[in-house]
N, C-alpha and C positions, 0 to 999 in steps of 0.2 A: 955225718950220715943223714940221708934223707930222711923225714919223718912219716912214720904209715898213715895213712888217712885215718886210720881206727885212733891214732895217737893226737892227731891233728884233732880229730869230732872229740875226745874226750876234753882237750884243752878249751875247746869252745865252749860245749857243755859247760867246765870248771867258771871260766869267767870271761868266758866271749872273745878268745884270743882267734883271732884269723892270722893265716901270712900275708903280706905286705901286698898290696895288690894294686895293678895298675889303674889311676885314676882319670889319665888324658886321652883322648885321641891319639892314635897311632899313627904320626903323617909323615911320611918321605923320612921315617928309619927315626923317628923322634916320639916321647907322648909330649905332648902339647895340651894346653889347654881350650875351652872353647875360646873364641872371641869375645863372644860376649859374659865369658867369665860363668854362667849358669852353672849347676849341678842339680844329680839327682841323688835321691836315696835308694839302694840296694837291699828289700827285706828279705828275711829268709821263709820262705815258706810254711815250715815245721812249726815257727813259732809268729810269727808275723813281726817279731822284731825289727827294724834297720841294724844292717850287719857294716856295710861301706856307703861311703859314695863315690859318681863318677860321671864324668861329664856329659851337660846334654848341649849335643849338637844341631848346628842348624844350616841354614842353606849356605851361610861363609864358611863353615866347616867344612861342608863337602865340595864346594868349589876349590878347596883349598888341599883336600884330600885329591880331587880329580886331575886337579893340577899335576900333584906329584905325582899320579899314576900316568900320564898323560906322558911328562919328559922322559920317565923311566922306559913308558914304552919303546920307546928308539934301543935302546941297548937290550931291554929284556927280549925282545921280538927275533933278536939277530943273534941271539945266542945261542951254543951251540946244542942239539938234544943231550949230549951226555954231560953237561955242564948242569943244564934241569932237573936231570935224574941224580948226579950228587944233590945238591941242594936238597930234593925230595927224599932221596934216601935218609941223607943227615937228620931231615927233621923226623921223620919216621923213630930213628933212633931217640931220638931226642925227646919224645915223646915216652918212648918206653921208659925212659929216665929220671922222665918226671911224672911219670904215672898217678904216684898217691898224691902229690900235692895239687894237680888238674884233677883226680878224681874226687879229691874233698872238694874241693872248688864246686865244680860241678852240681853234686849231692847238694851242696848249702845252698847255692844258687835257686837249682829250677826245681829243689823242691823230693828227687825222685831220691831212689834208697844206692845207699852206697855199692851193693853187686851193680846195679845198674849204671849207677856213672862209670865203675870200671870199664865194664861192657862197653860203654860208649868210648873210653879213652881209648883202650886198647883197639879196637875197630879202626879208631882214628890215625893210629899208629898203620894198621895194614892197607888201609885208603892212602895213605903217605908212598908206601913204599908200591903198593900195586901200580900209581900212576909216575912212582921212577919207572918202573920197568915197560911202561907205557912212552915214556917221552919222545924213544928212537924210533919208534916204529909208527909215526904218521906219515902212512906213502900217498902217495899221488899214484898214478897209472898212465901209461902210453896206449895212444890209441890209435890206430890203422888209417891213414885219409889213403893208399895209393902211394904212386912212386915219388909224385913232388913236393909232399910235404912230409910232416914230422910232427905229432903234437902230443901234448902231456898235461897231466895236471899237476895242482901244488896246494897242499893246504896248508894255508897262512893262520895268523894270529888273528882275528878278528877286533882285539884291538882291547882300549878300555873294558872290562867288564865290572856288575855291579852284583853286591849278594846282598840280597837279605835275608838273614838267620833265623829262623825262629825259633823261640823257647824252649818248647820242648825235647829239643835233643841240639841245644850249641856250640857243642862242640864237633860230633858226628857231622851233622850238617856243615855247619864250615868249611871242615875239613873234603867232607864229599863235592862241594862246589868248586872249592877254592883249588885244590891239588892239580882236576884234569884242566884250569884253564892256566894253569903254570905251566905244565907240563906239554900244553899247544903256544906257550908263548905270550900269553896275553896278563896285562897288569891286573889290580884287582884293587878295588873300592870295596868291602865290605861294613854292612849296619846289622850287626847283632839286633835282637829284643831288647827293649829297655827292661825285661823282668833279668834277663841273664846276658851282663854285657860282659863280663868277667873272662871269660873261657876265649873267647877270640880274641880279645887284646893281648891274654897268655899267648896264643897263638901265634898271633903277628910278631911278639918279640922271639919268640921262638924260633921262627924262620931268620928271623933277623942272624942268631945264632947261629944257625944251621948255613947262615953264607949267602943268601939270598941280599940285594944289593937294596939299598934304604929307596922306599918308592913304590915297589913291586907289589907288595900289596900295604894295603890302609885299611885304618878302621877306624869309622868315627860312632859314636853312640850315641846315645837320644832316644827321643819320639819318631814314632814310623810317621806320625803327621806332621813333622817338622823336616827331618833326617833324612827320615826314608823317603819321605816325598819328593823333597827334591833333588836325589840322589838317582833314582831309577826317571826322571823327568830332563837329567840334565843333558843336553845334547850332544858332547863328547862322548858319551857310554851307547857300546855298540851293541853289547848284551846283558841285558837282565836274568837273573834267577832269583826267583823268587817263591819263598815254602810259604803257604798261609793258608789263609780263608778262603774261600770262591769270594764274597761282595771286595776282599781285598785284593784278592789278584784281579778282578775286574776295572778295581781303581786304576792299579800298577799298568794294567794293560793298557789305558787309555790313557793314561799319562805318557808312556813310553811311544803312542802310535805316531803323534807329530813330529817326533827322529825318524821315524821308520827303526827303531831297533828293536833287535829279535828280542827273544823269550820264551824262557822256561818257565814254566809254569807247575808245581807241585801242591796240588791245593787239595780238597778237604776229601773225604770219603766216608760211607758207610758199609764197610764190607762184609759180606757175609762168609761163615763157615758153615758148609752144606753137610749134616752129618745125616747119612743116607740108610737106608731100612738094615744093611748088611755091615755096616761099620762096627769096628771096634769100639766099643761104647768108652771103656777104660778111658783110649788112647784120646777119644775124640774129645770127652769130658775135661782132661787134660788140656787137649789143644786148647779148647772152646776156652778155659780159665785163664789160661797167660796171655791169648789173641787177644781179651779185653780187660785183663785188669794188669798189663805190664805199663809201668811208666804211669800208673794212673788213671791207663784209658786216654792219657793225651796225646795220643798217635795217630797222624792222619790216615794209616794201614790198620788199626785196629779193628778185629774180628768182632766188630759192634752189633751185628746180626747174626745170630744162631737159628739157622735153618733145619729143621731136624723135621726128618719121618713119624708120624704118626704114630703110627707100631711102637716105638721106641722113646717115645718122648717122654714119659712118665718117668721111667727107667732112668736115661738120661740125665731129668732134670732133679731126680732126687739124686744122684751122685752129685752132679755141677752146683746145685745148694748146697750139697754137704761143706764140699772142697772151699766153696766159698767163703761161710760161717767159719772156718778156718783159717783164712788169712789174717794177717796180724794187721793193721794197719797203725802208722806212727812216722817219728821223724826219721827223713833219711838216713843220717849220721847215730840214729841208734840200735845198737845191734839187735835181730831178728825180726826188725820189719818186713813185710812181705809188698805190702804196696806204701808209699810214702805219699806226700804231699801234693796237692793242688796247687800250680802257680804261682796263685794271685788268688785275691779276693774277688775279684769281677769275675775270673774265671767260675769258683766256687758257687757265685751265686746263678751265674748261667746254667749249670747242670741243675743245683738244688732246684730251681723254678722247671727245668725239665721233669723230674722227676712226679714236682706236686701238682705237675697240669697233668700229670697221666694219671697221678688219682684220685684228682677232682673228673676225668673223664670215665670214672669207674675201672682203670687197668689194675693189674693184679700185681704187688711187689711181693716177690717170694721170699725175699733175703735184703738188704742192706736200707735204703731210702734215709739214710742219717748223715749228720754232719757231726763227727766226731772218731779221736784216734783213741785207742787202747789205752794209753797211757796220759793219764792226766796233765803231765808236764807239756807234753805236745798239745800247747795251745794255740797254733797255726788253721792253715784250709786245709780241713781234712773229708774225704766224702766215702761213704765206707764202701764197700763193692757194693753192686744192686743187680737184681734181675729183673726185668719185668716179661713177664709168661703171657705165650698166647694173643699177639697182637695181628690187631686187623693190619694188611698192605698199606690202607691209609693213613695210619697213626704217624703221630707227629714223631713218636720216638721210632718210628723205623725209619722217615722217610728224610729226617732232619741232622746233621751228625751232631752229637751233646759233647764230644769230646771230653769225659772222665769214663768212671770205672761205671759203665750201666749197659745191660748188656738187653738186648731186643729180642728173644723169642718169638718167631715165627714157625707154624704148624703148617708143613707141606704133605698132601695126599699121597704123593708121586714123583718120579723124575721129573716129568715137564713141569708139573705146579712147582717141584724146588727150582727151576730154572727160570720161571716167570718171576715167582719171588725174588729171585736172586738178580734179575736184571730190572729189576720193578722200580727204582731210584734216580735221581737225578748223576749217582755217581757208579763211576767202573775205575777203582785202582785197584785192589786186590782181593782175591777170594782164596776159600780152600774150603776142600773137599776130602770128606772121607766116607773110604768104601775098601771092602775087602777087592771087587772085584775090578781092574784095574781099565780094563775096556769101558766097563759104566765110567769110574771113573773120568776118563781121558774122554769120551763123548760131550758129558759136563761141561769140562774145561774148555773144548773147544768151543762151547756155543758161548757160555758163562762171558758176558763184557766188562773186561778186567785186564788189565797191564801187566796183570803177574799171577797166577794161580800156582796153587800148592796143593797135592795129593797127599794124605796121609799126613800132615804137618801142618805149619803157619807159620809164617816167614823164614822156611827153609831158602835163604837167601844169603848172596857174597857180595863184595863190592867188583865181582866180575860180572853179575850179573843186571843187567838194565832196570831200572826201575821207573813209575811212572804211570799217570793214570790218561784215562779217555772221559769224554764228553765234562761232566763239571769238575773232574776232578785233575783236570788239566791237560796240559799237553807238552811234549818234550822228554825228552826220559834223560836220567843222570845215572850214574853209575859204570860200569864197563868200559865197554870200548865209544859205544855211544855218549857215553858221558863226558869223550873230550869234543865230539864233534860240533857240539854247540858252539864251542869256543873258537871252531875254525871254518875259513871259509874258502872256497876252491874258485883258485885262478888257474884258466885255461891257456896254455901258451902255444902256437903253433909257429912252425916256420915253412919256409919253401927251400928246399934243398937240391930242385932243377938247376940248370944252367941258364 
């Protein structure tokens, strides 16, 4: 019988036992080693330990990965929809099957607390199966020329594609990339994060499993400045997707322009939740605490801006301190954590220098500004939740995204001041809004510039529904029905059918 994750984190705790985990490149249905033989160290967050290693790859890697996605295209591209939707169903199952051992995985990997890697497994599993039931249904349309023609469209496989994963959620993300471009036909190159390469190499054997033909998809791991670079740069790859930074999707995007190959783009944000003069204070205070301190606060939708009314802010902000000062923070893998670990140490120290410029600027922290977990044994990157109260529009911590648990207070007079605020940034991916009254509300959201808004919630969201941001926070949307379109691309066929 499989072992529960809870079973799994206590053996490690005991004396550092992991399961068996794959260390090569996943290329054309094989792990492989690099070329040049390299390796890296795997730590774990919680603790800063080296838990594994696992190979770093380089640009003969991915030539080598590319390859095999390249001959596999010929057969995967001509194959049939419902042959795609087995395979994706399979893995879908397959996933639920091995739940707790990808979910420990996970948890030890990037850091976050074991409810939440489940969350992310299990997700992973219905992104699997949503884009089986997606496979058959990529139609083309006829369209009208008159009596001597005929013509129609067809959307094809667009061909090679390339993913880059990032950390923060690598398995979800994989999974959401990778599903809808199987599902339109096309092979797949994936580059995990060198902090978490773990969960997608599971992955790739997985599909292997599940009946998918060796090729189809690859994974090599490494450095995004070795790997990744020249992976999303190599001429064969027709599409890129890529979750990151803006300065790194900037890279990506200029390295990819000399193919001409498309791109997704999922990059940074600072979102605001608008909790407005009529709101449900409870619910909003609520929202407002998991919007930024789920995962850490390392989420590029994270409600990292708390926009609140005047009237109510007081109110408000002694509850969301209270709720705060109550979170546990600690290792993923130990029970009752509420927020878990920081990535990386680089990560950790980018937030930490956030927090101490804002009070060397004179800002106000009402709650957290520490680097440390509850439990002593958690001697890892820990950063505790933080508020900071009351910030001008110009402030670095509104205007900049910190990516951990630090949440931005902003004091609006009115509807329009909350709507100025709210679009006052370099970024629009997600917002939310609460109000009792449902017309203020939907008014909001319409103007509000953002790829996704949520009423009375915060990431009240499925994998049927689109996701995705505007101006720096990218462009392209993945998830839904949209989400296999990237991967496909529409040929026009016409005939003449006079005499």
């Amino acid at each position: 019988m499989n072992k529960s994750a809870e079973a799994l984190g206590a053996a490690y705790f005991e004396d550092g036992t992991v399961p068996a985990l794959p260390a090569g490149h996943l290329i054309d249905g094989l792990l492989q080693p690099s070329t040049s033989g390299a390796m890296m160290d795997s730590a774990d967050p919680g603790t800063g330990r080296v838990f594994a290693s696992f190979a770093a790859g380089d640009a003969q890697d991915v030539a080598r990965a590319v390859h095999a996605a390249t001959r596999a295209l010929a057969t995967w591209r001509r194959s049939s929809p419902a042959e795609r939707s087995k395979v994706l169903g399979a893995a879908a199952r397959l996933v639920v099957e091995r739940v707790e051992t990808l979910s420990f995985v996970e948890a030890l990997d990037s850091g976050k607390t074991l409810a939440e890697a489940r969350s992310d497994v299990t997700g992973a599993a219905r992104m699997f199966a949503y884009y089986a039931g997606i496979a058959d249904t990529l139609e083309g349309a006829s369209m009208p020329m008159g009596p001597d023609h005929m013509a129609w469209s067809l959307r094809e496989p667009v061909g090679v594609t390339a993913h880059v994963i990032p950390w923060n959620y690598p398995t979800s993300t994989f999974v959401r990339s990778i599903a809808p471009a199987l599902a339109a036909g096309c092979t797949v190159v994936a580059k995990p994060a060198e902090t978490t390469p773990f969960t997608a190499l599971m992955l790739g054997q997985l599909l292997l499993d599940a009946g998918l033909p060796a090729g189809v998809v690859n994974v090599v791991t490494g450095l995004g400045t070795s790997a990744g670079a020249a992976l999303v740069a190599h001429p064969t790859v027709r599409h890129v997707t890529f979750t990151g930074s803006v300065p790194t999707g900037i890279g990506v995007a200029l390295a990819a322009a000399p193919n001409i190959t498309s791109l997704t783009l999922e990059l940074g944000g600072k979102s605001p939740l608008i909790a407005l003069s009529d709101c449900d204070i409870d619910a909003a205070s609520e929202g407002a605490l998991w919007a930024i301190y789920s995962n850490a606060g390392q989420v590029c939708s994270a409600g990292s801006r708390l926009i609140v009314h005047r009237s109510i802010h007081a109110q408000m902000l002694e509850r969301l301190t209270e709720k705060t000062r109550a979170l546990r923070v600690g290792h993923g893998l130990r029970g009752g954590s509420d927020v878990g670990a920081i990535n990386s140490a680089q990560q950790l120290g980018r937030i930490a220098a956030c927090v101490a410029a804002a009070r060397t600027r004179g800002r106000q922290v009402l709650v957290g500004g520490e680097q440390r977990a509850d439990d002593t044994r958690d001697t890892g990157w820990f950063y505790r939740p933080t508020i900071l109260d009351d910030l001008p529009a110009d402030d670095a911590c509104v205007r900049e995204e910190i990516f951990g648990p630090v949440l931005a207070v902003q004091i609006a007079e009115d509807d329009d001041h909350a709507l100025a605020l709210a679009n006052g940034t370099d970024y629009a991916l997600v917002a939310g809004i609460y109000s009792r009254d449902i017309g203020r509300a939907l008014r909001l959201a319409r103007d509000v510039d953002a790829g996704q808004v949520t009423i009375n919630d915060y990431w009240a969201g499925s994998i049927a529904l689109p996701f995705g941001g505007n101006r720096k926070s990218g462009y392209g949307r993945e998830k839904g029905r949209e989400g296999v379109r990237a991967y496909t691309v529409t040929k026009t066929i016409t005939a003449r059918i006079s005499a």
